[in-house]
Each structure stands twice: as structure tokens, then as C-alpha cells.
HTML snippet that shows the backbone in 3Dmol.js (N, CA, C, O; Angstrom):
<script src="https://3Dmol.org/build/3Dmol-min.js"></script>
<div id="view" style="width:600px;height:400px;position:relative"></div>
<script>
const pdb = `
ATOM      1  N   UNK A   1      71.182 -13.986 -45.429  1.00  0.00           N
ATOM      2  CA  UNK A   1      71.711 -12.764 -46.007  1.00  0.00           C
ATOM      3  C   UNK A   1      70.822 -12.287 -47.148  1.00  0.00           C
ATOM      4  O   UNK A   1      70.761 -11.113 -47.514  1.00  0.00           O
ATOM      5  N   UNK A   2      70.217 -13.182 -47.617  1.00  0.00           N
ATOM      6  CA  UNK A   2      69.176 -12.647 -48.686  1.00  0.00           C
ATOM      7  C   UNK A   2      68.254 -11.629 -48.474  1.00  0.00           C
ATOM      8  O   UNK A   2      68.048 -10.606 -49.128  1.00  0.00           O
ATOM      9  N   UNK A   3      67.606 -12.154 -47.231  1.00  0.00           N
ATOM     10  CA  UNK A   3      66.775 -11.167 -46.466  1.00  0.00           C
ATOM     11  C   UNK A   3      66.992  -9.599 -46.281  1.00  0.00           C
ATOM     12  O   UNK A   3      66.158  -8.697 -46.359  1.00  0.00           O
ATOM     13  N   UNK A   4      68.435  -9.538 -45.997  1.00  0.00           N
ATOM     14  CA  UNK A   4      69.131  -8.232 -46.026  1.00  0.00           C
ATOM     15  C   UNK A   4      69.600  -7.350 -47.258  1.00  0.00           C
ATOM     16  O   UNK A   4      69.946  -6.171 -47.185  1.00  0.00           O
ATOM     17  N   UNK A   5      69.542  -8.279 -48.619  1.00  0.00           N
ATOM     18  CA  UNK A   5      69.798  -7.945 -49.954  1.00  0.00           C
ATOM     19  C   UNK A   5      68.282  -7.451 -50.318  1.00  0.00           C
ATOM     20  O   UNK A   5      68.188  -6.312 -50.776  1.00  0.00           O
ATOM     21  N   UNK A   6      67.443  -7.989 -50.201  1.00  0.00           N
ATOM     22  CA  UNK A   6      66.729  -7.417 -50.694  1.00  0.00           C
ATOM     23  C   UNK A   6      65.556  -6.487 -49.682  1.00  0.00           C
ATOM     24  O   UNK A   6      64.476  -6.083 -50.114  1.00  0.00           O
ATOM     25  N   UNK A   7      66.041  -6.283 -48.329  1.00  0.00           N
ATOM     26  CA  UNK A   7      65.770  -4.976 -47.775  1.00  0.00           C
ATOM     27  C   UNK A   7      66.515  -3.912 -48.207  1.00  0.00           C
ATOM     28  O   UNK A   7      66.119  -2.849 -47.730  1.00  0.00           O
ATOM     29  N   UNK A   8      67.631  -3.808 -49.080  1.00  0.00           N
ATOM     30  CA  UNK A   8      68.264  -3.048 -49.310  1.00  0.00           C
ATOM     31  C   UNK A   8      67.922  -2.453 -50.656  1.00  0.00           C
ATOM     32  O   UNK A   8      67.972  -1.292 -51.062  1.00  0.00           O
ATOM     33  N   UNK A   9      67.536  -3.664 -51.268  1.00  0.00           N
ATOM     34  CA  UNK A   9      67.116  -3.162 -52.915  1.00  0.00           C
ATOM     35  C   UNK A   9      65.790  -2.228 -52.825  1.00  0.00           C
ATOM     36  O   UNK A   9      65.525  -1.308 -53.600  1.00  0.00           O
ATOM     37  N   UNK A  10      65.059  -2.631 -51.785  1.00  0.00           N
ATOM     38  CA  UNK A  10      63.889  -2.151 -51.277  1.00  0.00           C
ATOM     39  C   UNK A  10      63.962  -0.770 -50.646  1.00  0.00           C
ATOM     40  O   UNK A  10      63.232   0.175 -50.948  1.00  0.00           O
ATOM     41  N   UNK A  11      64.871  -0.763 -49.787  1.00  0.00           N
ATOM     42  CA  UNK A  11      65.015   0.613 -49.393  1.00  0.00           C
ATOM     43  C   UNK A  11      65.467   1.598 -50.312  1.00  0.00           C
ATOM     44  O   UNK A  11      64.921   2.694 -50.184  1.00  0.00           O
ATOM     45  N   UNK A  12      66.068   1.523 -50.939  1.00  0.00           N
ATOM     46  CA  UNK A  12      67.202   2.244 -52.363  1.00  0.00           C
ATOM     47  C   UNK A  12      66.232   2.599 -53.588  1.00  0.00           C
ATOM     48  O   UNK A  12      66.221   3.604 -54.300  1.00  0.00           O
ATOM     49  N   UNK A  13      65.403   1.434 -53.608  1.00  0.00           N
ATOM     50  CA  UNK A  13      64.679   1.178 -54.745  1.00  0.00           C
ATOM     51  C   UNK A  13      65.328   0.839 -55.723  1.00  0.00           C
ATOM     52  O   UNK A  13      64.933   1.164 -56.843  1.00  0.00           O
ATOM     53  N   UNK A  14      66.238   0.258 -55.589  1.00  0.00           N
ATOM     54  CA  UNK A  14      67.889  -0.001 -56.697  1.00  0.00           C
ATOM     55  C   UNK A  14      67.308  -1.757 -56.857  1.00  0.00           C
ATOM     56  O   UNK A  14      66.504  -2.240 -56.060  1.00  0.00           O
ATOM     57  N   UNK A  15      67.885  -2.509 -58.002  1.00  0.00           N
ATOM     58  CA  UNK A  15      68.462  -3.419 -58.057  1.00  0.00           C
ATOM     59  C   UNK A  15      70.046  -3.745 -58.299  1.00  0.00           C
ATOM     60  O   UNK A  15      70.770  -3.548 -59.274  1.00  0.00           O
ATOM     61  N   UNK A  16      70.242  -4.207 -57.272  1.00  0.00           N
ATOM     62  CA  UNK A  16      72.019  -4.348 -57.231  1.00  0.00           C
ATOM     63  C   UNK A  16      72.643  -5.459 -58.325  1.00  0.00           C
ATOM     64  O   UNK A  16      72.684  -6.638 -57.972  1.00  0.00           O
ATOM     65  N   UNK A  17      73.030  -5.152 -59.388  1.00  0.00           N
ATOM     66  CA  UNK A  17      73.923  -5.671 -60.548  1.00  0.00           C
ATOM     67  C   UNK A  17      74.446  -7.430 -60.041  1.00  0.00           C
ATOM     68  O   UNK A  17      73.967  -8.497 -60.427  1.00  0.00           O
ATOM     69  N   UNK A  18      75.768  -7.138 -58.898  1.00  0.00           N
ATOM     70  CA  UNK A  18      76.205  -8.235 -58.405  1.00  0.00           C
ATOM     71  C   UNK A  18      75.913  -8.703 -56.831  1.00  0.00           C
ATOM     72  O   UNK A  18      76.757  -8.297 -56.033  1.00  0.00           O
ATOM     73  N   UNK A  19      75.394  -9.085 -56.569  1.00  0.00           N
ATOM     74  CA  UNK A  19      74.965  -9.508 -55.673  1.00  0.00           C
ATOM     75  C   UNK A  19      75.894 -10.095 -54.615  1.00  0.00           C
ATOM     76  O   UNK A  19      75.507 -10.053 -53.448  1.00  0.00           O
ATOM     77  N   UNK A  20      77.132 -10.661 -54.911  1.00  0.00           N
ATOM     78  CA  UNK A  20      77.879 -11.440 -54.488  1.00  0.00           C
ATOM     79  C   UNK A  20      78.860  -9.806 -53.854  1.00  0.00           C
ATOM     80  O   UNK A  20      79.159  -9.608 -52.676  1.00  0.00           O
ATOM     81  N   UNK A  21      79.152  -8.931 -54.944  1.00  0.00           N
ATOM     82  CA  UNK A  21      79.492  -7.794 -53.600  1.00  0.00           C
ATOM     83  C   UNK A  21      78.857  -7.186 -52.923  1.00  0.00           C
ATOM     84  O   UNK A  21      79.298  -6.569 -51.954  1.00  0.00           O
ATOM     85  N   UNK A  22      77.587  -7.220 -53.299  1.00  0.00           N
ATOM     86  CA  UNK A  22      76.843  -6.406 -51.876  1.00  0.00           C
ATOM     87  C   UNK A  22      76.284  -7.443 -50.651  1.00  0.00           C
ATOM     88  O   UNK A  22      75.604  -7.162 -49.664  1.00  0.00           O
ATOM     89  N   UNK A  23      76.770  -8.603 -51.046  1.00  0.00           N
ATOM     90  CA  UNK A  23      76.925  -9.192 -49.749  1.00  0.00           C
ATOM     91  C   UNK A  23      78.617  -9.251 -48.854  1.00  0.00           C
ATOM     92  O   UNK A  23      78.932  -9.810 -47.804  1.00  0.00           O
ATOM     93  N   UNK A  24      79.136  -8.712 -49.478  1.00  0.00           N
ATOM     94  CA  UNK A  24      80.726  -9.068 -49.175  1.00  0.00           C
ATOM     95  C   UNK A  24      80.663  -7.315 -48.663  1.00  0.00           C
ATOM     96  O   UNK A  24      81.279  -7.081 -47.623  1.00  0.00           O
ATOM     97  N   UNK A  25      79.948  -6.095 -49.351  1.00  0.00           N
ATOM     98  CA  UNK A  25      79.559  -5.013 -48.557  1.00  0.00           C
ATOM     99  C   UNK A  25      79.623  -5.128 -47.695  1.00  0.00           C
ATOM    100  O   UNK A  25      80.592  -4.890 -46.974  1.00  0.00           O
ATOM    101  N   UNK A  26      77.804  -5.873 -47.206  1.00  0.00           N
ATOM    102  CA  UNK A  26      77.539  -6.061 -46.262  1.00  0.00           C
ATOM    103  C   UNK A  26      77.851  -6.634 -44.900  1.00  0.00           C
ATOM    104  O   UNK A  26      77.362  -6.342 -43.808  1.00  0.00           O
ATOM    105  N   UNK A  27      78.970  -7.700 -45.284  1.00  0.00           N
ATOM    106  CA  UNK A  27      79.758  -8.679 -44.409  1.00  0.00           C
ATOM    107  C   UNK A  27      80.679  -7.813 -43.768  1.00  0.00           C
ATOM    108  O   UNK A  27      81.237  -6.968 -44.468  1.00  0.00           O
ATOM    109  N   UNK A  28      81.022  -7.900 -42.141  1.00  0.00           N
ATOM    110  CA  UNK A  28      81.691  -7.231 -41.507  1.00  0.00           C
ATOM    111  C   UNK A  28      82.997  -8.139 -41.438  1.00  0.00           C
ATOM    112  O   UNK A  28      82.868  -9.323 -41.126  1.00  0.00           O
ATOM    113  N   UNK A  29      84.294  -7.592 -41.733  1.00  0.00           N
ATOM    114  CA  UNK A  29      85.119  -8.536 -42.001  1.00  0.00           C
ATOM    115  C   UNK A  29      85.782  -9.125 -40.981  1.00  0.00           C
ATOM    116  O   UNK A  29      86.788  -9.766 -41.286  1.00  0.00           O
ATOM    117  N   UNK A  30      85.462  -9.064 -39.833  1.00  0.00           N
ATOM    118  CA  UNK A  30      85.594 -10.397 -38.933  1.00  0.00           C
ATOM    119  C   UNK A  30      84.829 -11.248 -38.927  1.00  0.00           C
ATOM    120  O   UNK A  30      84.925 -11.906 -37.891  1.00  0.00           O
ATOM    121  N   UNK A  31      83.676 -11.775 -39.939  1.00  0.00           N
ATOM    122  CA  UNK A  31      82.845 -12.980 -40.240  1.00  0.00           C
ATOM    123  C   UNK A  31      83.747 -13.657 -41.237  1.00  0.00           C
ATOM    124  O   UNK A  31      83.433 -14.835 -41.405  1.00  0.00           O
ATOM    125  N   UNK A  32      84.571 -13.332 -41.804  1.00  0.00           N
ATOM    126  CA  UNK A  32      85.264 -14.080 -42.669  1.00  0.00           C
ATOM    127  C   UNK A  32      86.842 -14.146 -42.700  1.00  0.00           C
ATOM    128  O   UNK A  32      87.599 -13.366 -42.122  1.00  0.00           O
ATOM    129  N   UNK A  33      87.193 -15.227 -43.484  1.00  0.00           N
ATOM    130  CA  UNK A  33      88.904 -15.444 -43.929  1.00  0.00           C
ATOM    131  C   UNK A  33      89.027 -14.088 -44.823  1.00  0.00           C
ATOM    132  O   UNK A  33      89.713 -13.173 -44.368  1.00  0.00           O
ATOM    133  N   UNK A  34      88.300 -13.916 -46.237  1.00  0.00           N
ATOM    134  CA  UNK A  34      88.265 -13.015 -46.822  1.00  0.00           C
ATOM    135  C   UNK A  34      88.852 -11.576 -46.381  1.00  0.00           C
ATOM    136  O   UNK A  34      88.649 -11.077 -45.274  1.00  0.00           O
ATOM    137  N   UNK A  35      89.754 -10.873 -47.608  1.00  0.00           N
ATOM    138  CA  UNK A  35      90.120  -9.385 -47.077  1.00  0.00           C
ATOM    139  C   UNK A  35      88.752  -8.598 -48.326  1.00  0.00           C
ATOM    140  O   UNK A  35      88.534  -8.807 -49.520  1.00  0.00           O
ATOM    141  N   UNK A  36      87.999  -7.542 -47.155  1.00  0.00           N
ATOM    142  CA  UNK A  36      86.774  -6.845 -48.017  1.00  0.00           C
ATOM    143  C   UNK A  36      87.268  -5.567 -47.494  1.00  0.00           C
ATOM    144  O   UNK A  36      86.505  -4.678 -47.116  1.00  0.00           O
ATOM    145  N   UNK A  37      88.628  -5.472 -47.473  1.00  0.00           N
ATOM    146  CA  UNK A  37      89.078  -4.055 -47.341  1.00  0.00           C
ATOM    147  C   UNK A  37      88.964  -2.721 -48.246  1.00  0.00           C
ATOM    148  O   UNK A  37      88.954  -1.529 -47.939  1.00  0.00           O
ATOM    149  N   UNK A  38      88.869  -3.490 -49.651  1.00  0.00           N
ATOM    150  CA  UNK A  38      88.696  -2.922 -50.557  1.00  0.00           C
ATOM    151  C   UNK A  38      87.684  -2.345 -50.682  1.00  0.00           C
ATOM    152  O   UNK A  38      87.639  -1.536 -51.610  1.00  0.00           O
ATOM    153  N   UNK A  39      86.270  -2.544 -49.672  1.00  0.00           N
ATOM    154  CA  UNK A  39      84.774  -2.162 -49.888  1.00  0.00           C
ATOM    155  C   UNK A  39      84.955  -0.940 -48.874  1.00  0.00           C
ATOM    156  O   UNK A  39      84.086  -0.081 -48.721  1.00  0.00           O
ATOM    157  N   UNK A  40      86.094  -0.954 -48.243  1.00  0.00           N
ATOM    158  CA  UNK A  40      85.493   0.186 -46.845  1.00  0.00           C
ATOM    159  C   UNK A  40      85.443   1.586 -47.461  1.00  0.00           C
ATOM    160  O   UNK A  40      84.913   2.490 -46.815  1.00  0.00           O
ATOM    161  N   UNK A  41      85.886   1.787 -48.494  1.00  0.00           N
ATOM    162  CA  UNK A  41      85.347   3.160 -49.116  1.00  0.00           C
ATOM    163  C   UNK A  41      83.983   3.535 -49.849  1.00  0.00           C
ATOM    164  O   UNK A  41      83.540   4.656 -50.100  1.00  0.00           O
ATOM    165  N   UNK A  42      83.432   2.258 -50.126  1.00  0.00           N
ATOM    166  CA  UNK A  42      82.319   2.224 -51.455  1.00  0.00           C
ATOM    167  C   UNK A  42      81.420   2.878 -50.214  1.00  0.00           C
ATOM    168  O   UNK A  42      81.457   2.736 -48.992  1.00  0.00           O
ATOM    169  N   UNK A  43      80.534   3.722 -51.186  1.00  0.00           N
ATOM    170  CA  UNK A  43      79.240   4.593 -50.600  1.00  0.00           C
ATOM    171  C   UNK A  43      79.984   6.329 -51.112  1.00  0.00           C
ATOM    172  O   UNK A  43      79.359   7.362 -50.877  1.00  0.00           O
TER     173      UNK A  43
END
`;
const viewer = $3Dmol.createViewer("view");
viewer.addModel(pdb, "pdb");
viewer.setStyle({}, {cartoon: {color: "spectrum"}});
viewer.zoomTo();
viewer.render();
</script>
């Protein structure tokens, strides 16, 4: 998943603050127990 964090910082040209939600972003939430329902609006 790193790989994908920082294609992203790369594409954006951003550095992302927390890292731990833009992988939980990124995570489609049938990979996890976790509810990341809360992300389906961010953007």
C-alpha cells in the first residue's frame, strides 16, 4: 500500500498529513472488518 501512497502524493504533488487515512481512503471496504463509511464523501 505504500507504493500507492506515494503515487498519490506524486500525482497531487501533495504530501498527505495522515497517512493512516489515506490508506483507509484508499481501502475498498470489503478488504476489511473496519466501517470507512465515513470516507465515501471525502474528495
Amino acid at each position: 500500500m505504500q507504493a500507492s501512497m506515494s503515487w498519490c502524493e506524486q500525482m497531487f504533488h501533495y504530501r498527505f498529513k495522515d497517512d493512516i487515512l489515506l490508506q483507509t481512503a484508499l481501502t475498498h471496504r470489503s478488504h476489511s472488518a473496519n466501517n470507512n463509511e465515513r470516507l465515501e464523501f471525502l474528495g
